[in-house]
C-alpha positions in Angstrom: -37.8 14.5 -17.6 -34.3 15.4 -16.9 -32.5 12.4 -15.3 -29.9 13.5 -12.5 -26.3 13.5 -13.1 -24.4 10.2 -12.9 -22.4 9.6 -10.0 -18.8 10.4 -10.1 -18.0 7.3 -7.6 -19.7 3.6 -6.1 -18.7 2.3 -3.4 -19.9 -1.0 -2.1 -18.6 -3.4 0.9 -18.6 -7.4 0.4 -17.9 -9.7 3.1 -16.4 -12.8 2.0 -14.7 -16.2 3.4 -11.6 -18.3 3.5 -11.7 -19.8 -0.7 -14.3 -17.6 -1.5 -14.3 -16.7 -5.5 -15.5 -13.9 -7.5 -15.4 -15.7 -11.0 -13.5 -14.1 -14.4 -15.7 -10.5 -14.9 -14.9 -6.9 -15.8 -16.0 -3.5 -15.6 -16.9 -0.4 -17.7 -15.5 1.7 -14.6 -12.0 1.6 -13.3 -11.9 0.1 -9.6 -10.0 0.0 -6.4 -10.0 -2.9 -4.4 -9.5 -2.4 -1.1 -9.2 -5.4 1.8 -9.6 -3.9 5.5 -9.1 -7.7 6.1 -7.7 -10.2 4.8 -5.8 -11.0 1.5 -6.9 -10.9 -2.0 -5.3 -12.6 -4.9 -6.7 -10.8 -8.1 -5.7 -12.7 -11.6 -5.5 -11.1 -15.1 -4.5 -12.4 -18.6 -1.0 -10.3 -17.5 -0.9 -12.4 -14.2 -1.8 -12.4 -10.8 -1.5 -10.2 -7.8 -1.4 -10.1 -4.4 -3.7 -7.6 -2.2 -3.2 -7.8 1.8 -4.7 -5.6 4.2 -3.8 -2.1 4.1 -3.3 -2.3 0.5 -5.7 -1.8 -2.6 -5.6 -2.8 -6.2 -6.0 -0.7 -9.2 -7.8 -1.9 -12.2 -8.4 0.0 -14.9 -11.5 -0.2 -16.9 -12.4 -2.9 -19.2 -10.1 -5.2 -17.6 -11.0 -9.1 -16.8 -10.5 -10.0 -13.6 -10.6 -13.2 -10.5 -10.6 -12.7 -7.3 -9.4 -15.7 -4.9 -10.1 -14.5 -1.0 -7.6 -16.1 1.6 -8.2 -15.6 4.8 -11.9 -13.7 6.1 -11.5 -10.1 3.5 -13.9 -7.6 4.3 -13.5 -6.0 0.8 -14.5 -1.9 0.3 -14.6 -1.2 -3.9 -14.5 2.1 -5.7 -15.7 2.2 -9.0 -14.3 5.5 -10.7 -16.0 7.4 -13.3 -14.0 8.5 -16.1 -13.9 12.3 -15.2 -12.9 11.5 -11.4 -10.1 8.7 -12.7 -6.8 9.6 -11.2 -5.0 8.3 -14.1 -3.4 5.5 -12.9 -2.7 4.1 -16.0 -3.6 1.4 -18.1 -1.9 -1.4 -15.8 -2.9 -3.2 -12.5 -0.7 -2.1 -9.7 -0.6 -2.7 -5.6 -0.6 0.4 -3.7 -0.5 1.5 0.1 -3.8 2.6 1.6 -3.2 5.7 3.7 -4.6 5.7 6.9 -6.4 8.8 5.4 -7.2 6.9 2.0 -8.8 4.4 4.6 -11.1 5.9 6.1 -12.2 8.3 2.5 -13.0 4.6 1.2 -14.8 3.5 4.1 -16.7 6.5 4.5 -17.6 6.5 0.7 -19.8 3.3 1.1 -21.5 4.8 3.2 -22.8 8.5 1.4 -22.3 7.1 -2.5 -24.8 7.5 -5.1 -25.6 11.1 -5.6 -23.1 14.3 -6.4 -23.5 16.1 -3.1 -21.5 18.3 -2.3 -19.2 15.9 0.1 -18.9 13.3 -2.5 -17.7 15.6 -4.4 -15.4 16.9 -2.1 -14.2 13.4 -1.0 -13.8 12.0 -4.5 -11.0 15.1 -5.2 -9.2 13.8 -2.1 -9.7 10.3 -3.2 -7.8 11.3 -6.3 -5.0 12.9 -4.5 -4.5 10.0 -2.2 -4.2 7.3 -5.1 -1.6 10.1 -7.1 0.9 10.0 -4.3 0.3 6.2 -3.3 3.4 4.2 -3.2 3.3 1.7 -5.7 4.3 -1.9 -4.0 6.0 -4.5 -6.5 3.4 -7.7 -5.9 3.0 -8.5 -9.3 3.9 -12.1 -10.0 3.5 -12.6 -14.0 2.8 -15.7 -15.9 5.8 -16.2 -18.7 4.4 -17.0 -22.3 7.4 -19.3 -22.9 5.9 -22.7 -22.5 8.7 -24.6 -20.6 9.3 -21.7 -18.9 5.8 -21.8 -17.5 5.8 -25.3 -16.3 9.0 -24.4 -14.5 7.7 -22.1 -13.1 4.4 -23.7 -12.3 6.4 -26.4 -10.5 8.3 -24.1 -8.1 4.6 -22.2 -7.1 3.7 -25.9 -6.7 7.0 -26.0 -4.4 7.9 -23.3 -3.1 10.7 -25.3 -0.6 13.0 -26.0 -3.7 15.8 -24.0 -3.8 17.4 -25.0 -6.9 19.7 -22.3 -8.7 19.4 -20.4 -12.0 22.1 -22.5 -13.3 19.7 -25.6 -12.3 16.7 -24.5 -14.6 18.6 -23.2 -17.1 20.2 -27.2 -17.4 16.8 -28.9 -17.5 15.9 -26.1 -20.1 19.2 -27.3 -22.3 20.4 -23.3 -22.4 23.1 -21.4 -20.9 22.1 -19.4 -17.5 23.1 -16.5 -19.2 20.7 -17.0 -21.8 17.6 -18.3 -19.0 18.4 -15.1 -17.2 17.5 -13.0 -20.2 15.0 -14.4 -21.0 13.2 -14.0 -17.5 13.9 -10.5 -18.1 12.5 -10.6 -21.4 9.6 -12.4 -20.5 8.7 -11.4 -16.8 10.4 -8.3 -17.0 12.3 -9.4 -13.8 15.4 -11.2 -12.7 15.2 -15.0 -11.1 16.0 -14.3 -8.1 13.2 -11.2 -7.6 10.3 -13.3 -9.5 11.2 -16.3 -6.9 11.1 -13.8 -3.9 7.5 -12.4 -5.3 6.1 -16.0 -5.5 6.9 -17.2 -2.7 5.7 -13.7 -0.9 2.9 -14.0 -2.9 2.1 -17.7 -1.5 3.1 -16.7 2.0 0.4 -14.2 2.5 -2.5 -17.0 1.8 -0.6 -19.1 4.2 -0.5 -16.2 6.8 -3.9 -15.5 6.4 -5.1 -18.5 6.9 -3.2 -18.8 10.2 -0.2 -20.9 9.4 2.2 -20.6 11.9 5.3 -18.3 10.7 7.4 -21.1 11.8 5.6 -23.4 9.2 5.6 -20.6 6.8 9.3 -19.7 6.5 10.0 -23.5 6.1 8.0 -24.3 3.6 9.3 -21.1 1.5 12.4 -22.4 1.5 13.9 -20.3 4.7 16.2 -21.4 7.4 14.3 -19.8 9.9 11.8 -17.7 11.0 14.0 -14.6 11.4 15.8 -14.4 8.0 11.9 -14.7 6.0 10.6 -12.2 8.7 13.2 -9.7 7.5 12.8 -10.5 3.8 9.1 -9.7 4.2 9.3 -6.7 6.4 12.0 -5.6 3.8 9.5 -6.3 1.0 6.0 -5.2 2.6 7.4 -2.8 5.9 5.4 -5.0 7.9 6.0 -7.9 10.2 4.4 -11.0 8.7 2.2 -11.4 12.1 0.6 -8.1 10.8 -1.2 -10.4 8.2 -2.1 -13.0 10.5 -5.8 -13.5 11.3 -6.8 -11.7 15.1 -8.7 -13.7 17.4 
């Protein structure tokens, strides 16, 4: 018996709460992971990154993965087959869903699992859409230097404290020349922009969980809610009540 052909895209749609966990897996098929709700951190040996509504994460194939839900996510997934993979890459990156992109995900869990010819048709513009995605920097690695780390660690921990390069690099006993290299080395970023990811990063679980912005912006370390709501919109192009839970 001759066995259809295989699919070139599966889409599914999950529903998940506030703390909700998908535990360490991986797949043989690249993914997207899309929120049309909610925010999503997703955590790789490389480190972890942040997924908000109206974005989607890439993650190519064979790639161990968590997934930490804050906020209610209504998740949409594509699972790509190698012949319809964009080729993204061999990295996980953030990009901006398309209002188009949107609703080609959406509609794909609805009509996957067989090659007809509309699938077909919508997995070419599928492809399209992710080539010309903007790529959005919300990628917060973990450093392999040890004291670096639990530096680092602490200010996740704390995201108020607003000590200086010069600070760090004194508890480290090195020159803030030196620490500033070797954040570059190691995160492949300056101090200043990994600081400004994290505490992004740790804003948009707060958000989504319906912390006031007020509350927010103080306990990131802002003087008020105006100067982190134009760091974010700078960062994101949204407001951070876009991310805040309706109803």
């Amino acid at each position: 018996m001759t066995l259809p052909p295989r699919p070139w895209l599966e889409a599914y749609a999950d529903n998940y709460r506030n703390d909700d966990v998908v535990h360490p897996h991986c797949h043989a098929q690249a993914q997207l992971i899309h929120g049309v709700s909610g925010v999503m951190v997703v955590s790789t040996a490389q480190g972890s990154w942040l997924v908000p509504s109206g974005h989607a994460l890439w993650v190519p194939a064979g790639t161990p993965h968590e997934i930490r839900m804050a906020g209610e996510v209504h998740m949409r997934t594509l699972f790509l087959m190698p012949e319809a993979e964009p080729g993204l890459g061999r990295t996980c990156q953030v990009i901006e869903v398309s209002a188009l992109l949107r609703e080609l995900i959406v509609a794909a869990t609805l009509i996957a699992g067989h090659n007809s010819p509309r699938l077909q048709a919508m997995v070419e513009l599928i492809r399209m859409e992710l080539l010309t995605a903007p790529v959005v920097a919300m990628h917060v690695p973990v450093p392999g230097e040890p004291r670096l780390a639990r530096l680092c660690t602490h200010f996740i921990r704390n995201p108020s404290d607003d000590s200086s390069l010069e600070s760090w690099a004194d508890s480290l006993n090195m020159s803030a020349r030196t620490l500033s290299r070797v954040f570059q080395r190691e995160l492949g970023m300056s101090f200043g922009e990994w600081r400004k990811r994290a505490r992004l990063a740790l804003s948009l679980k707060l958000l989504a969980q319906g912390v006031s912005i007020l509350e927010v912006a103080l306990e990131h370390g802002y003087q008020s809610p105006s100067a982190f709501s134009a760091m974010f919109r700078k960062s994101l192009g949204y407001p951070p009540s876009h991310f805040r839970p309706v109803g």
